[in-house]
N, C-alpha and C positions, 0 to 999 in steps of 0.2 A: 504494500500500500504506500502512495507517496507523501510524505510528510504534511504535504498541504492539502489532501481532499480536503478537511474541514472546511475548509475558504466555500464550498459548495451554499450557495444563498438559500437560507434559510436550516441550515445544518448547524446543531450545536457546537458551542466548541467551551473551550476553558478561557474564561474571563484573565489578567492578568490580577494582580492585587493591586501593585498602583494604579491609584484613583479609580477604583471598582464603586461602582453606585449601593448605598444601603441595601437588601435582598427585601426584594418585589415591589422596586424603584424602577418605572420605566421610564424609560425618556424616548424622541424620535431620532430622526437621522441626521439629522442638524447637532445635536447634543454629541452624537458620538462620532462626529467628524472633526468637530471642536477636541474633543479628549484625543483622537487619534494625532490632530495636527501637534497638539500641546508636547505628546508625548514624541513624537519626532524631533522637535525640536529640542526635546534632551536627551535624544540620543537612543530611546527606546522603541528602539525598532521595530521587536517581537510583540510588544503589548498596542506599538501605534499600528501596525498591523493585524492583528486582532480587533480593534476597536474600526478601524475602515471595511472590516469583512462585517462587524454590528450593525455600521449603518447601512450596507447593501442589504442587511437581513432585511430590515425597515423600509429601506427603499431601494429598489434596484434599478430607477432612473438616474441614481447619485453619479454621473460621468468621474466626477472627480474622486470617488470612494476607489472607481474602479483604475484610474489611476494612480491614489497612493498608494493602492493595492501590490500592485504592479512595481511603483516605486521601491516599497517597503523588502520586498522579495529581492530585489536585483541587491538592495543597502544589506541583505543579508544574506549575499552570497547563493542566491539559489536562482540563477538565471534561467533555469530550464521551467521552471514554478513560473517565473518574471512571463515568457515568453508563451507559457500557456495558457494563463490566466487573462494576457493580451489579446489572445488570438479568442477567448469566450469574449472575451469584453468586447471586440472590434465583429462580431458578430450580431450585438445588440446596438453598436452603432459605429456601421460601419463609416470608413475612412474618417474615424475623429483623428485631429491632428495630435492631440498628445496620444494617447492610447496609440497609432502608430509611433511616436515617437519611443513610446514604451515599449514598445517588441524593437524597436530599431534599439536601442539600450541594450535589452538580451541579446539580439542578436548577437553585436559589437562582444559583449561580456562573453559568449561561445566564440567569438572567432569567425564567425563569419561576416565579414567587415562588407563586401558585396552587397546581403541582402540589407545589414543595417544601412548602407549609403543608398540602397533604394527607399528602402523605407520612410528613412531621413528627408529624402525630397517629397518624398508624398504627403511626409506632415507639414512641411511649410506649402506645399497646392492647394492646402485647405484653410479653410475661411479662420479669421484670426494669425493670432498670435501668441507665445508665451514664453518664457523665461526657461521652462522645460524643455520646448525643441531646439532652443540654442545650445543649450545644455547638451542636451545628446549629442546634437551633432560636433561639439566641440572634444567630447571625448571620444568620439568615431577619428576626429583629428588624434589627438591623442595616444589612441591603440594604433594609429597607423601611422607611429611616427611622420607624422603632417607638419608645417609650420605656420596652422592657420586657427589653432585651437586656441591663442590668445583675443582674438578678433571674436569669434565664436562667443566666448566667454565672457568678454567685455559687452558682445552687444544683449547677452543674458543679463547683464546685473543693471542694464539701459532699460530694458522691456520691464523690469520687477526692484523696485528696492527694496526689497525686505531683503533683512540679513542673512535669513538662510539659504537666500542665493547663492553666496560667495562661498561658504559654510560647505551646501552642497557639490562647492567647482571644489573645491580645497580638497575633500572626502576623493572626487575621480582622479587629482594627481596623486591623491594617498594610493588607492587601487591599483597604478600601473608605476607605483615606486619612485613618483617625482617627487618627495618631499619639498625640495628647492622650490617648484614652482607653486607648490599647494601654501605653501607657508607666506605668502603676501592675501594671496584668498582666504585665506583662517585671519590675518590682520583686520583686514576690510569689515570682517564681520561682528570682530571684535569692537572696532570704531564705531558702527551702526547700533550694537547690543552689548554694551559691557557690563553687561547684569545678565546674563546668560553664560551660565556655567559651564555648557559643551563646547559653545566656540572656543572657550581657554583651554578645554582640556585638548581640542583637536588641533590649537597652536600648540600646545606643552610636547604633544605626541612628536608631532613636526621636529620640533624645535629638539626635542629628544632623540630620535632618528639622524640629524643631522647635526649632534655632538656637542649642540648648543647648550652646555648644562647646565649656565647660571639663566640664562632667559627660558630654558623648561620649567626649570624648579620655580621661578615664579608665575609662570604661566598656570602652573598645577597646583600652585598654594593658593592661587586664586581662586580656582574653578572650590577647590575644597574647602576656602571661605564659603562662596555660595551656594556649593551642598556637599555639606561636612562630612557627609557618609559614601561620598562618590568613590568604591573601590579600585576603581582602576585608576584613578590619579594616583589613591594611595598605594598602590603597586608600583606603580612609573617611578613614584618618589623615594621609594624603597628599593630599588633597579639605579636611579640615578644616583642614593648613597653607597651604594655596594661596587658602583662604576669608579666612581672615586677613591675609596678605600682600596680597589686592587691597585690603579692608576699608582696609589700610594707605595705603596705592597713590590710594585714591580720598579718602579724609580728606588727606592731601600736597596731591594736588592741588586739593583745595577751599580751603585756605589759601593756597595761591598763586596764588591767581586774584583 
């Protein structure tokens, strides 16, 4: 069975615990696309995906549930999920431009760079615009070692100011190992939301990745001002004192030798 039948609309699944509603509290699709976005934005991937699979229980006209959807899948590693749950989506309404943009994502994320750069053009043929198709197609440049994904990207955070634009570009050079250029996109997002505790922690990651060890460590004592219990910085920060202590450890011993 594949990890994600649940996502089946109107199929039960398991609630996450954060921000679970009182039991036999019901709210519409509107409520749980708000808790879905809330929870993306700090980094909750599995519970902000669960909670966009609640609001298609409720309404399965939500275009955009079926989008995070899709979103949420590919942010957790499961492109073959991403690219199927696209292809039900673009079924119920065919040629949406983001939902093609969303299987052009999976696509790109398996390697087939071809149908994603088809796909790609088909979501900008269609009516509108958004922050998401620049997106794609900016790390379709990306995967294919291109040198047009900064254009791409720029003109994403033109189309949409919210922070988690840049937030989301920063996370696709994390994906294909560019820390260097992900790490002014984690800035940007930071300068727009500096009371949003993930953007610090996905500068700190950066910033950690790329040997920066006094601008991680406050990057990460940030993010764990703003939520004291966030594990994974406190891991990072615990990695970054033990990087130090060998650093220490092996300079000793080069002098005594």
């Amino acid at each position: 069975m594949a990890r994600f039948d649940k996502l089946e609309i109107g199929s039960p699944g398991a609630e996450p615990q954060t921000g679970c509603s009182p039991a036999g509290e019901e709210h519409n699709a509107t409520w749980w696309m708000k808790q879905a976005d809330e929870q993306r934005r700090c980094g909750w991937y599995e519970n902000a995906l669960r909670y966009y699979s609640r609001a298609l229980e409720e309404d399965k006209s939500q275009v955009a549930g079926w989008v995070g959807q899709v979103q949420m899948l590919i942010a957790l590693d499961e492109p073959n999920e991403a690219d199927l749950w696209s292809r039900k989506a673009l079924e119920l309404f065919p040629a949406h431009g983001d939902l093609l943009a969303g299987r052009a994502q999976a696509r790109c994320r398996l390697g087939d760079f071809k149908q994603a750069f088809t796909l790609s053009d088909g979501a900008f043929q269609q009516e509108g615009n958004s922050a998401y198709r620049w997106l794609v197609r900016g790390e379709i440049q990306v995967a294919g070692a291109k040198d047009t994904d900064r254009h791409c990207f720029d003109k994403a955070q033109l189309v949409d100011a919210d922070w988690l634009v840049p937030l989301e570009i920063a996370l696709v050079y994390w994906h294909y190992e560019r820390p260097g250029l992900g790490l002014p996109r984690a800035g940007r997002a930071i300068e727009a939301a500096p009371d949003r505790y993930y953007a610090w922690y996905v500068q700190g990651l950066m910033q950690f990745e790329l040997g920066m060890n006094g601008p991680a460590r406050k990057s990460l004592q940030m993010c764990l001002e703003l939520s004291p219990q966030h594990r994974d910085a406190q891991q990072r920060l615990f990695e970054l004192d033990n990087r130090g202590w060998s650093l220490r450890r092996a300079v000793r011993r080069l002098f005594r030798s």
